[in-house]
VEXDREN-2710 file (C-alpha; in Angstrom, 1 decimal):
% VEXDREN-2710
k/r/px/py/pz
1/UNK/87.0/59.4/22.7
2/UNK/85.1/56.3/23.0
3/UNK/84.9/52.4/21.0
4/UNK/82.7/49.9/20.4
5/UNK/84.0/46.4/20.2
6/UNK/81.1/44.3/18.9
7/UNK/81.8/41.2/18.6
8/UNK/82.2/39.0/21.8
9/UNK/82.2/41.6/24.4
10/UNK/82.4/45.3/24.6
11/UNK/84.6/48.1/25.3
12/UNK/84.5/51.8/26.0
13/UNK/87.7/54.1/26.3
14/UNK/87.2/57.9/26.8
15/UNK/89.8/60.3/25.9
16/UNK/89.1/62.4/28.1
17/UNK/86.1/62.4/31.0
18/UNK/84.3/65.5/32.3
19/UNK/85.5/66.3/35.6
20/UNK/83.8/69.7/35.8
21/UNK/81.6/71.4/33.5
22/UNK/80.6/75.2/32.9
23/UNK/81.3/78.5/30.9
24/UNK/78.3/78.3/28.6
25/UNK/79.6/81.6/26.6
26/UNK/82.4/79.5/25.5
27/UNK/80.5/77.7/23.4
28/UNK/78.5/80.4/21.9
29/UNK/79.2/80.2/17.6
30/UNK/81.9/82.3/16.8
31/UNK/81.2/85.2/14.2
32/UNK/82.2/84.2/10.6
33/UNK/80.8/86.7/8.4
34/UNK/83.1/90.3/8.0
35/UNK/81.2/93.4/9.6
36/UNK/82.6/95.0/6.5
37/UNK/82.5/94.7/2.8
38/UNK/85.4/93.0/1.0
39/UNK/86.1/96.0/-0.3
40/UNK/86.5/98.0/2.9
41/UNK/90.1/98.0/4.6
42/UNK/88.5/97.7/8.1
43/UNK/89.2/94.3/9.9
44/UNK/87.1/91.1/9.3
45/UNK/85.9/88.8/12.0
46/UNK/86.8/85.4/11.7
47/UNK/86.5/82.0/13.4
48/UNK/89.7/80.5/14.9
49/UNK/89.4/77.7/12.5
50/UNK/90.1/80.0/9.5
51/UNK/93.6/81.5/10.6
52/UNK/95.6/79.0/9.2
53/UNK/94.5/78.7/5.4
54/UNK/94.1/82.8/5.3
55/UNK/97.5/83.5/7.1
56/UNK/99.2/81.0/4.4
57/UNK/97.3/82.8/1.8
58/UNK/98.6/86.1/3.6
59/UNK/102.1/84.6/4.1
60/UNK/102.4/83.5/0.3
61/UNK/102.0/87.1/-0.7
62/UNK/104.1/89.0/1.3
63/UNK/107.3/86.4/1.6
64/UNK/109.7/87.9/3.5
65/UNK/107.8/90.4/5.1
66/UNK/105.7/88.3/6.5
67/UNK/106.6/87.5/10.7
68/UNK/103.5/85.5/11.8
69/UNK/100.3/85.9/12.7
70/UNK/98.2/85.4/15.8
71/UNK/94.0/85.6/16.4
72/UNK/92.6/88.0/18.8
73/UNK/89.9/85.9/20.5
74/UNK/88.2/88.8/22.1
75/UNK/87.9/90.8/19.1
76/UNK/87.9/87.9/16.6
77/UNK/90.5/89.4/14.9
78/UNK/93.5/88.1/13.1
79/UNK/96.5/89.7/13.3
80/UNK/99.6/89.3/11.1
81/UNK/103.1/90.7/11.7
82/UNK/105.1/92.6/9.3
83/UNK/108.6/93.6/9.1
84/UNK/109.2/97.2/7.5
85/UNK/107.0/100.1/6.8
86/UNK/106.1/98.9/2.8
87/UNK/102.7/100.9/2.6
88/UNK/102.2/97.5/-0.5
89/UNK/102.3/94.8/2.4
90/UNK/100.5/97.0/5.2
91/UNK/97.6/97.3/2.1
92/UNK/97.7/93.4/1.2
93/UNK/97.0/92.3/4.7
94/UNK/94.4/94.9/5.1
95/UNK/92.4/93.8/1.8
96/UNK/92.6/90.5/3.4
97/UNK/90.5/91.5/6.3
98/UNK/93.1/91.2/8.8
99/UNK/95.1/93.6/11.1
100/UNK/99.0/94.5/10.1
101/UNK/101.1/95.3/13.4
102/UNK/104.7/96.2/12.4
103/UNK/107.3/94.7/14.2
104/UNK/111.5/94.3/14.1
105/UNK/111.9/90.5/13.9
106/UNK/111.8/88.5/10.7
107/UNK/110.5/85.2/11.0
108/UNK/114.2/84.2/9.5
109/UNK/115.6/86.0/12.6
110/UNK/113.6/84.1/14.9
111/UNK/114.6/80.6/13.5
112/UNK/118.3/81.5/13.1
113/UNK/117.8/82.5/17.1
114/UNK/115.9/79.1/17.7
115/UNK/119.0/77.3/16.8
116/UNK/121.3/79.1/18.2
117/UNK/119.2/78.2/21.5
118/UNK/119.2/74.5/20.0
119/UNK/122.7/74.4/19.8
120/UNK/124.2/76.1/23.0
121/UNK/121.2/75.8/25.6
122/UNK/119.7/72.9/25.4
123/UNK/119.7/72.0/29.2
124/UNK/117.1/69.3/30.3
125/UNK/114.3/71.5/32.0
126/UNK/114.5/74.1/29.4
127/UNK/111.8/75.2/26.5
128/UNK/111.3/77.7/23.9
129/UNK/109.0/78.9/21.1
130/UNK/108.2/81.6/19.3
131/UNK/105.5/84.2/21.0
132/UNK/104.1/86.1/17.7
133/UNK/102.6/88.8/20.2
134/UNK/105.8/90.1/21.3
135/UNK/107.6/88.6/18.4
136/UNK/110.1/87.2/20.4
137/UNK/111.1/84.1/21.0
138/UNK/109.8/83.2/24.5
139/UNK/112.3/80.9/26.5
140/UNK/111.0/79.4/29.8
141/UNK/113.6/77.5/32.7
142/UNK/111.9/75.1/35.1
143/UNK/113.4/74.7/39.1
144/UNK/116.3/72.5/38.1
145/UNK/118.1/75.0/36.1
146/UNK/120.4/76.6/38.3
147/UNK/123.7/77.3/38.7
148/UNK/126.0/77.1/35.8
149/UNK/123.4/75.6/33.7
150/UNK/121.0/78.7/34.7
151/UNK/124.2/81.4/33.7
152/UNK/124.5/79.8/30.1
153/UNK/120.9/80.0/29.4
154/UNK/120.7/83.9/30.2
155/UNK/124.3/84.2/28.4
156/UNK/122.7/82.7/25.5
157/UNK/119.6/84.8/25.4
158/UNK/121.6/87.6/25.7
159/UNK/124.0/86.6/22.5
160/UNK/121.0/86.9/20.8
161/UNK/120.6/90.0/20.6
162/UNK/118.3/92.9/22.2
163/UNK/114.7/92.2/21.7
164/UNK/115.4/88.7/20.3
165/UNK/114.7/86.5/23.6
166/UNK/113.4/86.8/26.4
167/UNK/114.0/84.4/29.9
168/UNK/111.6/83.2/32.8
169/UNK/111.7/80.7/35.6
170/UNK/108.9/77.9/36.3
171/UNK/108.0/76.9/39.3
172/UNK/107.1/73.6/38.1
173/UNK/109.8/70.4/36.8
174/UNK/109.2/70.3/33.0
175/UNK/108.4/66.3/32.4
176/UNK/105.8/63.9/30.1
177/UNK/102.6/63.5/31.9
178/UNK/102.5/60.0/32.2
179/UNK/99.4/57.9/33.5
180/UNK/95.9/59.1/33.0
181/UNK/93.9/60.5/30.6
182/UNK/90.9/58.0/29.8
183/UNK/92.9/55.2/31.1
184/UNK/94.9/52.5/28.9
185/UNK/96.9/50.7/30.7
186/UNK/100.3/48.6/30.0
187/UNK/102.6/46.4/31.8
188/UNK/105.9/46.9/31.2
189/UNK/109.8/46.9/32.9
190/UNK/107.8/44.9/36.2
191/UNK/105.5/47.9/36.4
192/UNK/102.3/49.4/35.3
193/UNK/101.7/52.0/32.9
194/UNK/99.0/54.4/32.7
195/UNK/98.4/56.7/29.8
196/UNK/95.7/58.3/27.6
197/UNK/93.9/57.5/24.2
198/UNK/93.8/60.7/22.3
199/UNK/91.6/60.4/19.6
200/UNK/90.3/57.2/17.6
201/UNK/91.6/57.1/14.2
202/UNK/91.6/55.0/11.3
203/UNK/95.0/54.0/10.2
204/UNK/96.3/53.7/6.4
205/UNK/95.4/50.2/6.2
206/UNK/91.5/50.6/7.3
207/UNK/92.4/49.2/10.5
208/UNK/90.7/51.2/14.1
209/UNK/93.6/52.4/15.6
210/UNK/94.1/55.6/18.2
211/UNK/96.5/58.3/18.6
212/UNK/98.0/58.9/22.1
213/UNK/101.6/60.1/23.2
214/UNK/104.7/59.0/22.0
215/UNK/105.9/58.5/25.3
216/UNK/103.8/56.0/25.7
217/UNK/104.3/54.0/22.8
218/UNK/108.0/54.1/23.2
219/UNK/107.4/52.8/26.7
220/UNK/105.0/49.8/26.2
221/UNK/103.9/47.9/23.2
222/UNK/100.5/46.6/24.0
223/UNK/97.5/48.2/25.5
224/UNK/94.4/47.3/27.4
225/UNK/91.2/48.9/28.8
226/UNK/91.7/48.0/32.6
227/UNK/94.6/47.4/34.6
228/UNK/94.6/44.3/34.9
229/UNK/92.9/43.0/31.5
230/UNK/93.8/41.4/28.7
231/UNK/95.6/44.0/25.6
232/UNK/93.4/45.1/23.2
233/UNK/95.5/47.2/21.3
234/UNK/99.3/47.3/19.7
235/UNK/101.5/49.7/19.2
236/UNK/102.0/50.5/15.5
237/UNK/103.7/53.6/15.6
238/UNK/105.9/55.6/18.2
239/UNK/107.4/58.8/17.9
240/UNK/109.8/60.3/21.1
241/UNK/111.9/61.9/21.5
242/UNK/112.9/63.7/18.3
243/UNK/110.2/65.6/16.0
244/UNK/107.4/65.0/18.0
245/UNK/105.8/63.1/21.3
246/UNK/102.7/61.2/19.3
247/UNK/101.8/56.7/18.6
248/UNK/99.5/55.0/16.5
249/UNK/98.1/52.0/18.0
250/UNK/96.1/50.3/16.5
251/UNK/92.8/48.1/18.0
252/UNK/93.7/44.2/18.4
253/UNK/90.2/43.4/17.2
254/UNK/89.8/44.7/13.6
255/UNK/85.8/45.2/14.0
256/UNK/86.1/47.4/16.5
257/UNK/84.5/50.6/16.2
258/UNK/86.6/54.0/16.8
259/UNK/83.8/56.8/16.8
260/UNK/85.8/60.2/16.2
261/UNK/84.3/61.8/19.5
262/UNK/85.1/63.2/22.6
263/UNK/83.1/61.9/25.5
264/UNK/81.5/64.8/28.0
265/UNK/79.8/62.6/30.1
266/UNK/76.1/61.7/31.0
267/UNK/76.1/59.6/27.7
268/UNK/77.3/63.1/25.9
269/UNK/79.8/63.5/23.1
270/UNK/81.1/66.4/21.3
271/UNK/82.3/64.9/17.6
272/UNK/85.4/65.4/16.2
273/UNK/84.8/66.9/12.7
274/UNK/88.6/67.6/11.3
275/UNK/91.9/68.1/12.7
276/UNK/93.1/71.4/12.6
277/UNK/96.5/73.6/13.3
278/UNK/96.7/75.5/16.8
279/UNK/96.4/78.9/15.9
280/UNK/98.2/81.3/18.9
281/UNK/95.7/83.2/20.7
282/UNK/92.6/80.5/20.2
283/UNK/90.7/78.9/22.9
284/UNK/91.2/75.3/23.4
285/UNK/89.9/72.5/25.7
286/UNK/91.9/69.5/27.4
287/UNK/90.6/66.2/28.8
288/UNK/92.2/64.3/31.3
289/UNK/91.1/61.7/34.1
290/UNK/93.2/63.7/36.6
291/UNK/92.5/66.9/36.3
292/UNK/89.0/66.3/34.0
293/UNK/88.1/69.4/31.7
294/UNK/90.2/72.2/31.3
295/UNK/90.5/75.3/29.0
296/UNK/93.2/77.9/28.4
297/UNK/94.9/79.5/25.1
298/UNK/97.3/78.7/22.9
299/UNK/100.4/81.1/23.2
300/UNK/103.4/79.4/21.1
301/UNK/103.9/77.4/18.8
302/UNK/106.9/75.4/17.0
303/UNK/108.1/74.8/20.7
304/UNK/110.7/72.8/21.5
305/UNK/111.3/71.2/25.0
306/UNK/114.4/69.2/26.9
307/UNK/113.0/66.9/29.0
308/UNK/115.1/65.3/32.0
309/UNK/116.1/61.6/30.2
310/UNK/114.4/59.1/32.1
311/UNK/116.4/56.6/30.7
312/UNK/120.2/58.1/30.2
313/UNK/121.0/59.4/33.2
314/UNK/122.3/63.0/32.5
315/UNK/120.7/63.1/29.4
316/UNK/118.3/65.4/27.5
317/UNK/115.0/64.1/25.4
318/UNK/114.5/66.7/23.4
319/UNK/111.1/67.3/21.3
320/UNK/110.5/69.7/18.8
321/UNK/107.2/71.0/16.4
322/UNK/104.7/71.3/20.1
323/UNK/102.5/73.4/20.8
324/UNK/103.1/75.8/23.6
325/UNK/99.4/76.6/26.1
326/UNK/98.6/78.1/29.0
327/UNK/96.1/75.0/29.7
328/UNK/97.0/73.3/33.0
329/UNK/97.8/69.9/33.4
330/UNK/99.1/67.4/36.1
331/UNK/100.6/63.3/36.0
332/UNK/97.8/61.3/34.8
333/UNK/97.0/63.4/32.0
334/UNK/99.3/62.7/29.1
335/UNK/98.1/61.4/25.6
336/UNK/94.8/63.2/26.6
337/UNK/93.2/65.0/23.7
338/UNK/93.2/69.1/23.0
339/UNK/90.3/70.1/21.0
340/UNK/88.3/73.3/20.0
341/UNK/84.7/74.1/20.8
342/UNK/83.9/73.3/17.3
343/UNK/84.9/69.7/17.4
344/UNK/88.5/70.0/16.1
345/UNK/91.1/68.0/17.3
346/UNK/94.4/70.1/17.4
347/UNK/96.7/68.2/20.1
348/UNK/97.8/65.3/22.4
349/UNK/99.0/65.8/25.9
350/UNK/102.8/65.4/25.9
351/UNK/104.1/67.4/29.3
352/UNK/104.9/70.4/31.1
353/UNK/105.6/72.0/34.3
354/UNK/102.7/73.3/37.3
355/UNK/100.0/71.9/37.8
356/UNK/95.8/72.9/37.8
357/UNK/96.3/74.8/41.5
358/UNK/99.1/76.9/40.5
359/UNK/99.2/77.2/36.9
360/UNK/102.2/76.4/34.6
361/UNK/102.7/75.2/31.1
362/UNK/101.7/72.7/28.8
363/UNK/103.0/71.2/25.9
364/UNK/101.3/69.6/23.1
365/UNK/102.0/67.3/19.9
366/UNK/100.1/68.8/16.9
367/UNK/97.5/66.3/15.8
368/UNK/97.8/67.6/11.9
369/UNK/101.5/66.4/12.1
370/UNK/101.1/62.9/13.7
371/UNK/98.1/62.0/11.2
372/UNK/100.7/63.3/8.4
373/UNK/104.2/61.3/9.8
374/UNK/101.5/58.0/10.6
375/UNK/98.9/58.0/7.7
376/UNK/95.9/57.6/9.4
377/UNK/92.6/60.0/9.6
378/UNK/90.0/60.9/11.9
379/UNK/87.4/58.4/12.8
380/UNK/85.8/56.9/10.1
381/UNK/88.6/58.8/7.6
382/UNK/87.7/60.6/4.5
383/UNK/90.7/63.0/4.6
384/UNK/90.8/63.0/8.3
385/UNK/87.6/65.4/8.6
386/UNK/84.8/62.8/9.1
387/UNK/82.6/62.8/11.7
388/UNK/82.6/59.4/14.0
389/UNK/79.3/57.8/14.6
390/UNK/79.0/56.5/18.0
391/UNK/77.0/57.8/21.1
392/UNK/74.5/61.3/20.3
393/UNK/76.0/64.9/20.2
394/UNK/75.8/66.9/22.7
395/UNK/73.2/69.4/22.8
396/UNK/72.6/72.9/24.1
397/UNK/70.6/72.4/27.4
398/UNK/71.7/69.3/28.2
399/UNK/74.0/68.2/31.4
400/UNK/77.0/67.0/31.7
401/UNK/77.4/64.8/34.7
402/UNK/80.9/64.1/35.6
403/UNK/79.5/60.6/36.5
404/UNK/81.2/58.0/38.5
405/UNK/81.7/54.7/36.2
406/UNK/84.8/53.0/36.2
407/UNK/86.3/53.3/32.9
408/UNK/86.6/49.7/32.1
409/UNK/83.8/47.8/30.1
410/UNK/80.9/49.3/28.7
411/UNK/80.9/52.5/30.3
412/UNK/82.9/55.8/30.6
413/UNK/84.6/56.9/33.1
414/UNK/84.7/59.9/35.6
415/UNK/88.0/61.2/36.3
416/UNK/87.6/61.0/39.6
417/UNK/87.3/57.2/39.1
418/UNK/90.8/56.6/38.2
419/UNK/93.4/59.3/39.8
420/UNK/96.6/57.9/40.8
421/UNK/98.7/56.6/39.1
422/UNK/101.8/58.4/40.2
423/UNK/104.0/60.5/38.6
424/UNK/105.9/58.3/36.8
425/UNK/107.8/60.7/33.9
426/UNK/109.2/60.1/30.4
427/UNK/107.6/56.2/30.0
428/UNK/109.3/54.8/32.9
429/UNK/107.5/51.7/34.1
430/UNK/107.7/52.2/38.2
431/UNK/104.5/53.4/39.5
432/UNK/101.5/51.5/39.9
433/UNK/98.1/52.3/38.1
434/UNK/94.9/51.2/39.2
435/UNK/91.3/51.7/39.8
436/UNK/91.7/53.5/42.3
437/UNK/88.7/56.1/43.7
438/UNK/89.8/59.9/43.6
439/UNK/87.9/63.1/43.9
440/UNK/86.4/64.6/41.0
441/UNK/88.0/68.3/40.3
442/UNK/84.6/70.0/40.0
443/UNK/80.9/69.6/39.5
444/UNK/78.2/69.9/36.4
445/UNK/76.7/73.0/36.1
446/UNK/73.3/73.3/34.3
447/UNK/73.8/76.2/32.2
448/UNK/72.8/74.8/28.8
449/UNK/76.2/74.6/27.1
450/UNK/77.3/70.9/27.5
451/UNK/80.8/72.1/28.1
452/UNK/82.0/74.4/30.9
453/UNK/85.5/74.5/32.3
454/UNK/87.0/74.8/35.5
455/UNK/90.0/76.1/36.2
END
């Protein structure tokens, strides 16, 4: 994301700088129109972005049969789980265009199972959501659950029942990825705090404001551009833990202008049209200044995660309603924003174990719900679904350069340009930030897409 401060001096904040480009076919349209009549029972196509308002329209009609939903990317295909062998609801999902797959768990099983885990399980380094492939609810241990802690979680899994659960161990430590992103920077607790602006926002009051991690907010209440400048922007907002990881904060200067785009670099932007629910199985893009561009899928949703307290010692800060991806992510990368090739903005960056060489999780709060909980829309507003104005589009055919600006003043900035920051976890204000030179995580590729990803 980027903004314009006019008056006085300028400003430019990215939420996310191009690190490494490439993967033209990912940006290729997705098919929208049905290869069949309306009439005909065979499966539709359909775009990602139509999941969610056809599977509520689905869901509404079937009630209790109805056991989620998730898209098949490769055959652009949605599929919706039922329970039971009613030849009515099997008929009522294929009239929709969509794919029934039969399966033993109720979504009423799955919730009642979610709190059971809620209730007895929920160890600091521990998450869980609900995996509508296997319909099961998909429960993952990072390397600090052992012993005892370790012999409750399988115990619980286990009460579950067969077929209910399933366990797996992370390499990785399950913690908010604090520092990086596009950096903002705060000083707070006699140290220096490094996160992300998400996307820009206008808040309920009219006021340019952005949306970043919760974390964040809770950990510092004014912002600035550079590490060592002067705030520019307040917390107004902060949600962690609890139902969600998300902030508003909103620009200092009220003519500042908070273009609803994400920055690609080489003077690119993709816009941000609407915000939009994760739907399981889509593809999805992340920006950070650490890691730069990547791209994975989204595989749970509703997850929850117990994060190691960085502030009770012992404790658990446990966050619920994320969404669970396969996208990788490192320190330096939280708040970032996770968006979909067709300029909707689904997430921010709130944490997770592994990291881009090895892989792991990542966890993300649902953009939908922290413009519901904080009032404010996309951009310029209207409803949340207008485009910013700002910097030009990018184009087919043109390159992205991962560039090498610093992010403070008038320009964007690489990733590379700001990578350290440490890997300070859960807010904490003990690492030092700074402008610091790093090494950019990939290179441009001239294939005409204006995105490509590296993994």
């Amino acid at each position: 994301m980027s903004h314009k401060r006019i008056p006085k001096r300028k400003a430019a904040i990215a939420a996310g700088s191009v690190a490494a480009l490439g993967a033209a076919a990912l940006l290729l349209p997705n098919a929208n129109a049905s290869q069949t009549d309306s009439s005909d029972a065979a499966p539709k196509t359909f775009k990602a972005a139509d999941v969610p308002a056809l599977v509520s329209q689905i869901a509404s009609q079937l009630g209790d049969a109805f056991a989620g939903s998730y898209y098949s990317a490769d055959k652009q295909q949605i599929v919706v789980n039922v329970v039971g062998d009613n030849s009515n609801v099997v008929n009522t999902v294929r009239k929709a265009g969509a794919v029934p797959n039969q399966v033993r768990n109720s979504t009423s099983t799955l919730r009642t199972a979610a709190t059971e885990l809620r209730t007895k399980a929920a160890i600091p380094g521990t998450a869980w959501s609900v995996d509508p492939k296997t319909n099961e609810i998909r429960v993952t241990a990072d390397s600090t659950v052992t012993g005892t802690e370790w012999d409750t979680l399988q115990s619980t899994v286990k009460s579950l029942g067969s077929g209910v659960a399933t366990v797996k161990k992370s390499a990785g430590t399950f913690k908010p990825f604090v520092s990086g992103g596009d950096a903002i920077f705060a000083q707070a607790g006699g140290g220096g705090i490094r996160c992300s602006l998400g996307f820009n926002v206008t808040a309920s009051d009219g006021s340019p404001a952005f949306l970043t991690a919760g974390h964040c907010g809770v950990a510092a209440k004014q912002w600035s551009d550079s590490q060592t400048g002067q705030p520019i922007a307040t917390v107004d907002q902060a949600t962690f833990p609890g139902n969600g990881d998300f902030s508003l904060v909103k620009y200092d200067d009220p003519a500042t202008q908070a273009p609803s785009e994400v920055n690609v670099g080489n003077g690119q932007t993709v816009q941000i049209t609407q915000a939009a629910d994760a739907v399981v199985g889509q593809q999805v893009f992340r920006m950070g200044s650490t890691t730069g561009l990547h791209d994975g899928t989204v595989t749970g949703l509703d997850a929850t995660v117990n994060f190691q307290s960085e502030t009770v010692p012992g404790g658990v800060d446990t966050v619920t309603g994320l969404i669970q991806t396969d996208v990788c992510a490192e320190a330096g990368d939280s708040g970032g924003s996770l968006f979909t090739q067709d300029g909707s903005a689904i997430g921010l960056t709130s944490g997770g174990s592994g990291d881009c060489t090895a892989g792991g999780e990542t966890f993300f709060q649902p953009v939908t719900t922290a413009l519901q909980a904080t009032g404010a829309t996309l951009g310029a507003g209207a409803g949340g679904g207008a485009a910013g104005s700002g910097d030009q589009g990018a184009n087919p055919g043109d390159t992205a350069n991962p560039g090498g600006q610093n992010g403070a003043g008038d320009q964007t900035a690489s990733p590379g340009d700001q990578s350290g920051a440490g890997d300070q976890a859960g807010g904490a204000a003990d690492q030092s930030g700074g402008d610091q030179s790093g090494q950019s995580t990939g290179n441009g590729a001239e294939d005409g897409s204006g995105i490509v990803t590296s993994h």
